[in-house]
DRENDO-1510 file (C-alpha; in Angstrom, 1 decimal, always signed):
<recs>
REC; n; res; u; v; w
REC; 1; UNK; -1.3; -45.8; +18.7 .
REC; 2; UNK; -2.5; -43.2; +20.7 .
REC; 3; UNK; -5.9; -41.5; +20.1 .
REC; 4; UNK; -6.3; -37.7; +20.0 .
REC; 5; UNK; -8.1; -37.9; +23.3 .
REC; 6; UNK; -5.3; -39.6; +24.9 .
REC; 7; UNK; -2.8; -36.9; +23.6 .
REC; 8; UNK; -4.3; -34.0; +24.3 .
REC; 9; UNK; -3.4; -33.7; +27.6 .
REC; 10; UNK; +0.3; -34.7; +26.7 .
REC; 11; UNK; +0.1; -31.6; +24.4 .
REC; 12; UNK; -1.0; -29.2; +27.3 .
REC; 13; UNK; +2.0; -30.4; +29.7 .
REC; 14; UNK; +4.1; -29.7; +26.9 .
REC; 15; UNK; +3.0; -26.2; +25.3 .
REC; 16; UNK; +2.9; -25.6; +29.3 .
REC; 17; UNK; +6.8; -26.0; +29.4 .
REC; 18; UNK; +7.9; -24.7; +26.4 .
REC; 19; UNK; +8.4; -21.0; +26.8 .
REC; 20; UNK; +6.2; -19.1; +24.8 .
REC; 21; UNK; +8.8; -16.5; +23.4 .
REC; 22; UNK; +11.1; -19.5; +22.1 .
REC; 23; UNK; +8.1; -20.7; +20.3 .
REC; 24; UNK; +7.2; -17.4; +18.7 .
REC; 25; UNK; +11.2; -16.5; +17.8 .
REC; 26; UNK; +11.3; -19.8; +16.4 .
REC; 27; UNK; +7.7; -19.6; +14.1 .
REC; 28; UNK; +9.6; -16.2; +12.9 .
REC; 29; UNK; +13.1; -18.0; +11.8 .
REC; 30; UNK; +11.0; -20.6; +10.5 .
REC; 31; UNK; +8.8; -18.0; +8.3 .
REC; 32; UNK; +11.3; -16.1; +7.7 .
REC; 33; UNK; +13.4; -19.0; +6.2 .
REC; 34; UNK; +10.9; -20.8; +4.2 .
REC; 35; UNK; +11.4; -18.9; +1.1 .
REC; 36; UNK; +14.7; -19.2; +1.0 .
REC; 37; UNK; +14.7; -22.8; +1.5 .
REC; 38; UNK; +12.0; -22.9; -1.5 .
REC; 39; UNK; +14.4; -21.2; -4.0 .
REC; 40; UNK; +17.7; -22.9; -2.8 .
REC; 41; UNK; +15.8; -26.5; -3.3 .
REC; 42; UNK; +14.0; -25.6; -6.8 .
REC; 43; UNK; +17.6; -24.3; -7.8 .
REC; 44; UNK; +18.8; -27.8; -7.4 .
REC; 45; UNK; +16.3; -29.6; -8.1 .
REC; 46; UNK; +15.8; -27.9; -11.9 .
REC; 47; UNK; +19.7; -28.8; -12.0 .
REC; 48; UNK; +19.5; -32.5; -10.8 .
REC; 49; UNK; +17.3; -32.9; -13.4 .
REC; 50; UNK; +19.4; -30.7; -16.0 .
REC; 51; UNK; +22.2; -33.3; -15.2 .
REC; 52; UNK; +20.3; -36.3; -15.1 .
REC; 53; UNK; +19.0; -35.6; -18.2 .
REC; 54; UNK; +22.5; -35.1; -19.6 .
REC; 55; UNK; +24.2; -37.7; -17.6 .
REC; 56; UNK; +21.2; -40.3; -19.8 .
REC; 57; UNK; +21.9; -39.2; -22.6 .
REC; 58; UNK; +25.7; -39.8; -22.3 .
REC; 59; UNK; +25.0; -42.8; -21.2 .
REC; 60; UNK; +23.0; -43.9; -23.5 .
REC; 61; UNK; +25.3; -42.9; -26.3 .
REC; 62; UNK; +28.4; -45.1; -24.3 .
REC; 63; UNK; +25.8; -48.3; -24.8 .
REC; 64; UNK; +25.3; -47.5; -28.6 .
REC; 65; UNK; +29.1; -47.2; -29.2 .
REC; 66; UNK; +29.7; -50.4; -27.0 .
REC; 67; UNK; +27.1; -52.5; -29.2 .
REC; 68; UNK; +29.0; -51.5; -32.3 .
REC; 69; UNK; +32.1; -52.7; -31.1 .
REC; 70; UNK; +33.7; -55.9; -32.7 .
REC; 71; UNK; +36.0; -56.7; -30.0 .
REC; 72; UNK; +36.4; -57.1; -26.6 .
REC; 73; UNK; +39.3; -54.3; -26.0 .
REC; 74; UNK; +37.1; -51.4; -27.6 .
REC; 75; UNK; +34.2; -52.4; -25.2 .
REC; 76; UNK; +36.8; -51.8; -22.5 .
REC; 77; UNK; +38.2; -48.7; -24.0 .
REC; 78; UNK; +34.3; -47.0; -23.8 .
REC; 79; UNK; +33.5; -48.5; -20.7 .
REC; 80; UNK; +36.8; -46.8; -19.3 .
REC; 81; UNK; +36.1; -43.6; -21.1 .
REC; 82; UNK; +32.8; -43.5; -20.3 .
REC; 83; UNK; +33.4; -44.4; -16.0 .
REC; 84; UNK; +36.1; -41.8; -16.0 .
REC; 85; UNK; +33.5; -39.0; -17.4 .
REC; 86; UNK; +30.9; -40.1; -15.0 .
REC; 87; UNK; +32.9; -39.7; -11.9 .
REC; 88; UNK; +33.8; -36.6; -13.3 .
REC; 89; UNK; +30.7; -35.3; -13.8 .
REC; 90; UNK; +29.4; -36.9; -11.0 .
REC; 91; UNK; +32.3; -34.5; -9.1 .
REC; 92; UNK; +31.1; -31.5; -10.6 .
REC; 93; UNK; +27.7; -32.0; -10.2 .
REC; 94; UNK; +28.2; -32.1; -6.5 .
REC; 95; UNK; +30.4; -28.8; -6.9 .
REC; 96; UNK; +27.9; -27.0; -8.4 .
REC; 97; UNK; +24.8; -28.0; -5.9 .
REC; 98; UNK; +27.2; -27.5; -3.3 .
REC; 99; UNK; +27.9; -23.8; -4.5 .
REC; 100; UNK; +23.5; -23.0; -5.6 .
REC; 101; UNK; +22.9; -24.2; -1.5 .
REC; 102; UNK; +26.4; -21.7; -0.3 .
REC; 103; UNK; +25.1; -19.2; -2.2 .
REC; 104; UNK; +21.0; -19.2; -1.1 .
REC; 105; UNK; +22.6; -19.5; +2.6 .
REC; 106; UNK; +25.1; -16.6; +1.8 .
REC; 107; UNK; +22.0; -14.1; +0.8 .
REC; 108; UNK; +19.9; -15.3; +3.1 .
REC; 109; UNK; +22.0; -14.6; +6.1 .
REC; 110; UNK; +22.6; -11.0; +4.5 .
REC; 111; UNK; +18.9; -10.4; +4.5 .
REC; 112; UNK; +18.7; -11.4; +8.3 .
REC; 113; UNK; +21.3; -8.5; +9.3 .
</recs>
């Protein structure tokens, strides 16, 4: 582990090689990128959660309906039912957070022309 004393001087060599107009374009992208990043991962967060809640719920109501059953085969029929909704939702989940992060990149490279 190195101590701050020891990696000060590591610092200055390299702040002393990096060129200080990189450094100050790059602090602007960064700036100027940060609030889009904030409202393209609270986007998908607020729908993870949307759809986790939803996907629970489905789930949940999959595990009732298989408890009821008397047999063997209807256990099967809901567990099928139930895996083929999941990867579809699943699919479309990815869709739409695909599409929210398209679409924060989309405006925020219109707001940089």
């Amino acid at each position: 582990m190195m101590t701050s004393q020891k990696s000060a001087p590591m610092m200055d060599t390299v702040r002393g090689l990096m060129d200080q107009t990189t450094l100050s374009e790059n602090g602007r992208a960064l700036t100027d990128g940060m609030p889009a990043w904030f409202s393209t991962t609270s986007e998908c967060q607020r729908e993870m959660v949307d759809f986790m809640s939803n996907r629970l719920a489905k789930d949940s109501n999959a595990m009732r309906e298989m408890i009821g059953c008397r047999n063997p085969a209807d256990v099967m029929e809901i567990h099928m039912r139930w895996a083929q909704e999941m990867i579809r939702d699943y699919g479309a989940e990815m869709t739409k957070l695909l599409a929210i992060t398209t679409r924060h990149a989309d405006e925020a490279a219109r707001k940089r022309r």
